[in-house]
N, C-alpha and C positions, 0 to 999 in steps of 0.2 A: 292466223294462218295455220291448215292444220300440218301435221309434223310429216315428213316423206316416209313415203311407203319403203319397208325393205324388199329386197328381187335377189333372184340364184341365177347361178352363174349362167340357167339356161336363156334371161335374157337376153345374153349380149349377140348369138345368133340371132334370135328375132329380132330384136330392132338393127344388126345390120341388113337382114332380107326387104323389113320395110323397106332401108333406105335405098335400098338397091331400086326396088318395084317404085318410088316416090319418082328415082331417076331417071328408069325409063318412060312412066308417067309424062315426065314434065320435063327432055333432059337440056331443049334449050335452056331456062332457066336456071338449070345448072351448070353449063355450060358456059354460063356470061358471066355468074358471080364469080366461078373457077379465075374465068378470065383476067379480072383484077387483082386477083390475088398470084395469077401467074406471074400478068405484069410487073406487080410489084416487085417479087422476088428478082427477075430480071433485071430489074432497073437497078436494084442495089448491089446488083454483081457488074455489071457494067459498071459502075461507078468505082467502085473496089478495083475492076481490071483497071478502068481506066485512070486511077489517080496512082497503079504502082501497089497499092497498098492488099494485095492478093491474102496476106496472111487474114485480112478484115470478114473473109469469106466463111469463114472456119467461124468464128461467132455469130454469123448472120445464119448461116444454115443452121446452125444448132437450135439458134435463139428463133428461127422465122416458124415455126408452129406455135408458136406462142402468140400469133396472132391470129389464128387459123378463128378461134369462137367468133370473131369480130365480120371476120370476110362470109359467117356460114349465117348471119341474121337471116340475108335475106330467102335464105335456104328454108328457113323457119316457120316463113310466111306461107310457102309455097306447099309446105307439108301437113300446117294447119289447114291450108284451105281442101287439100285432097282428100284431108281425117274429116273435114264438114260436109263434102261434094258441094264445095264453094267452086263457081267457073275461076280458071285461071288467067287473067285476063290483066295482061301486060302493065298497061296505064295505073291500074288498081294495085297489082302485087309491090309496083316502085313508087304507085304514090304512096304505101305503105312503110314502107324503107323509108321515103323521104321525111315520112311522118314524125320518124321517130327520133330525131332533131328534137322534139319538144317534152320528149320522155324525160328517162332517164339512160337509156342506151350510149348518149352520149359521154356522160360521167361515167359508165363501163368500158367504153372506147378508150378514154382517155389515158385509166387505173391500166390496161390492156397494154396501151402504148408506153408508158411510162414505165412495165415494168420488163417488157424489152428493149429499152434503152439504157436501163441499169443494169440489164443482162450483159448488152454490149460492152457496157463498161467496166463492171465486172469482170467479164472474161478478158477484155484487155489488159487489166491489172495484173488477173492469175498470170497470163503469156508471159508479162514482163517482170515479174517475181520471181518465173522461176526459169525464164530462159534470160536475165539478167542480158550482159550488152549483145544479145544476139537478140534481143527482142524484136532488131527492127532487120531482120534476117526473110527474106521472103522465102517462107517456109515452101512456096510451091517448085519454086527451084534448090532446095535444101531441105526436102524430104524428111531422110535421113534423122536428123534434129527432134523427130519427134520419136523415134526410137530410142532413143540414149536414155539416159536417165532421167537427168531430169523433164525430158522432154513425155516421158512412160508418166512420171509422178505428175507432171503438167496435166496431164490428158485425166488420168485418175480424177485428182480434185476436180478437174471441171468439169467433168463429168458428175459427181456429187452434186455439187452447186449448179449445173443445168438443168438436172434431176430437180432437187430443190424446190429452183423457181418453174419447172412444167407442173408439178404438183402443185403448188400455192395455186396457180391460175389455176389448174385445172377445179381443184375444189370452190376456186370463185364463181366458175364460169359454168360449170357441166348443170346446175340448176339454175346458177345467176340469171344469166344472161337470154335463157329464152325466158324465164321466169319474167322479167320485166317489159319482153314482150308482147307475153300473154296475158298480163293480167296489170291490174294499177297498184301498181306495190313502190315503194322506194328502193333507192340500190343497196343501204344497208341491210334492209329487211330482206332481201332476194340474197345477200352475199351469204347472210347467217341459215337461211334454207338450204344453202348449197352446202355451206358446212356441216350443217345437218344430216343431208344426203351422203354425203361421203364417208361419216361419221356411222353411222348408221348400214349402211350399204360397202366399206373397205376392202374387202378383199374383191369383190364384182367389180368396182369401179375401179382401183388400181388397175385389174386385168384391162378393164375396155381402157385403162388412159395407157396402158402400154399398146393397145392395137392400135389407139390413134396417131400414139406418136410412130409407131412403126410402118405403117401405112402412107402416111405423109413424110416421113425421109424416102421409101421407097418412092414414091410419088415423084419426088424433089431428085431423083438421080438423073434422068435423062431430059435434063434441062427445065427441070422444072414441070415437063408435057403428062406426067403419068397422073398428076394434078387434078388436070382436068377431069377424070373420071373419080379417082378417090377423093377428092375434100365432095364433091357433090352429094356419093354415097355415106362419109361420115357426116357432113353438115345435115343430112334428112332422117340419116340413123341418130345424131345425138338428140334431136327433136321426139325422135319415139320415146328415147333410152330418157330425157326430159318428163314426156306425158306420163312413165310406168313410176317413174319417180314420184311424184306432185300428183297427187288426186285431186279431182275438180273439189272447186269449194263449196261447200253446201247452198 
């Protein structure tokens, strides 16, 4: 596989404009994947209000763009087929998506999932470490808690350690994951391309993972709704920001 191209910092407006034009292109499509990932989000806050457990919010927002590569696959398809002037054609782009059950996508989903679960759980620990028997304190009615001291040095470390683990994925995922898309590769070989790319490309690509993750909490403020338009424009921009990386293979 040959080695990722290096890019200056003026890509990262051009492949957001792609993905912008991708999404007015196509933007049901964007629109429906949005959709599940809105879902989601939702569902797990409902579940938090509804068990009481409101402080569980505060790790699920931090930690929920960490699954954002997983929801933007089939965003990937949809961008590839506009870069071919492949028709878009409904049955086709999700038999696509369904297809890839037999890849390797699925072992990327799972490494995805699991490492937002131990984000969850992590961040439980930091809360309860350092806010000791007020851990089980609902912070949303007791504010306050997170200004104090320990609650300041709380916020700090998880903030590092959130940092952290958006970077680990990020560097798996920003070439990984359309990488196994696009071509028949295995997921070590795709994870080690990405590490390459980030490697190679660091200070570009730190900038565009701070637009993404900036973009998607802003997104995430008014209920999750602002979503709907930004994860479609970054799922069809990381797909450009994917092809300037990886040169076709010979």
């Amino acid at each position: 596989m040959p080695l990722p191209e290096t890019i200056g910092f003026d890509t990262i407006p051009q492949v957001l404009a792609a993905g912008w034009r991708d999404f007015r292109r196509a933007p049901a499509f964007g629109l429906l994947f949005a959709a599940f990932y809105v879902a989601g989000g939702l569902v797990l806050a409902a579940v938090a209000l509804a068990s009481g457990q409101e402080w569980w919010l505060m790790p699920f927002v931090v930690g929920f763009p960490l699954i954002a590569p997983f929801a933007a696959t089939g965003l990937y398809e949809v961008s590839r087929r506009i870069e071919t002037d492949r028709p878009l054609i409904w049955r086709e782009i999700l038999g696509i998506v369904m297809a890839q059950k037999d890849r390797q996508v699925p072992s990327m989903a799972m490494l995805i999932l699991l490492m937002f679960m131990f984000w969850v759980f992590v961040a439980h620990t930091i809360f309860a470490l350092f806010m000791g028997v007020s851990s089980l304190t609902n912070v949303t009615s007791s504010f306050e808690l997170l200004f104090q001291g320990r609650g300041l040095t709380m916020l700090l470390v998880g903030s590092i350690v959130g940092a952290g683990f958006a970077m680990m994925l990020f560097s798996i995922t920003v070439v990984g994951l359309p990488l196994i898309m696009d071509r028949e590769v295995d997921l070590v070989s795709a994870m080690i391309a990405s590490f390459q790319a980030v490697g190679r490309n660091l200070p570009v690509l730190l900038v565009w993972a701070l637009i993404i993750a900036g973009l998607l909490f802003i997104g995430m403020l008014p209920l999750f709704l602002g979503l709907f338009v930004a994860l479609p424009v970054l799922g069809h921009a990381s797909w450009h920001m994917y092809r300037r990386l990886m040169p076709d293979p010979e």
